[in-house]
C-alpha positions in Angstrom: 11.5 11.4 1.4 12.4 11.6 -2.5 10.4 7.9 -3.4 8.8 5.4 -1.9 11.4 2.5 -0.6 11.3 -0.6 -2.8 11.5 -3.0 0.5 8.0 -4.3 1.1 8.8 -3.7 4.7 10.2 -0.4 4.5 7.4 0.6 2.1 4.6 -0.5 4.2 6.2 1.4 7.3 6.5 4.6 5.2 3.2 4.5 3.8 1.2 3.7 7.0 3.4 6.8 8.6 2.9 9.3 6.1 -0.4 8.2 6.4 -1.1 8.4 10.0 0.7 11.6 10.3 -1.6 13.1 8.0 1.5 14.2 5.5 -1.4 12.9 3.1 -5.2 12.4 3.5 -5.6 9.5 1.3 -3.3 6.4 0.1 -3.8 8.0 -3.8 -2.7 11.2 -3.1 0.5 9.8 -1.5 0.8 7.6 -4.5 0.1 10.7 -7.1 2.8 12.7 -5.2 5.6 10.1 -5.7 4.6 8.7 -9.4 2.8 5.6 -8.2 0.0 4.2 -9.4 -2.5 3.1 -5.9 -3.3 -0.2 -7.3 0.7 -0.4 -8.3 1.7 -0.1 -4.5 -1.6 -2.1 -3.4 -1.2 -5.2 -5.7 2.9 -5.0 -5.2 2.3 -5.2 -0.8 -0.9 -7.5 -1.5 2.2 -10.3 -3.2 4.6 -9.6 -0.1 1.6 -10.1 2.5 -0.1 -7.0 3.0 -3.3 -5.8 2.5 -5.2 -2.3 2.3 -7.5 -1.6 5.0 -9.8 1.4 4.0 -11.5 1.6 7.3 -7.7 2.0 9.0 -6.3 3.6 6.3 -3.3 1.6 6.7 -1.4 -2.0 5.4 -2.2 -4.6 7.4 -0.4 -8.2 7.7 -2.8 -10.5 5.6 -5.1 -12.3 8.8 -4.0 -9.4 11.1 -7.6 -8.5 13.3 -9.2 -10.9 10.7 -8.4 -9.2 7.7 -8.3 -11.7 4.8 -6.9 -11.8 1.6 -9.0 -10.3 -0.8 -8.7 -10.2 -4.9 -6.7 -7.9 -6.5 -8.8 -5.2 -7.8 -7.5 -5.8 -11.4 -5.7 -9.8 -11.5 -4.8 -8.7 -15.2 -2.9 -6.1 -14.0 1.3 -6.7 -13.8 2.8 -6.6 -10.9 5.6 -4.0 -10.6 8.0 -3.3 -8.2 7.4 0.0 -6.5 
């Protein structure tokens, strides 16, 4: 894979994969290794319904298993598409 997809779908699906197939230990070295910012991709999947689950390591549907929404880590920061 050259770059992340821009489909929050498709992104999410990738991410979670690379992820769970150890390609990458942590959500910002994957984000280092295709010039992303973490809070980019977190704050871009957090507006199309998804939210970062530390304890999974993984995007989870906002209210999946209880998850809820949480605040963006930085609310000044500008949404961007991946």
């Amino acid at each position: 894979m050259d770059y992340l997809p821009k489909d929050p779908a498709i992104l999410v699906s990738s991410v979670n994969m690379l992820l769970r197939d150890e390609e990458f230990d942590s959500l910002e070295a994957l984000c280092y290794a295709f010039g992303r910012e973490p809070m980019e991709v977190r704050n871009y999947l957090f507006s199309h319904g998804f939210v970062w689950s530390e304890e999974q390591k993984q995007f989870r549907p906002i209210g999946y298993d209880g998850a809820t929404a949480i605040e963006r880590e930085d609310d000044s920061a500008e949404v961007k598409k991946c």
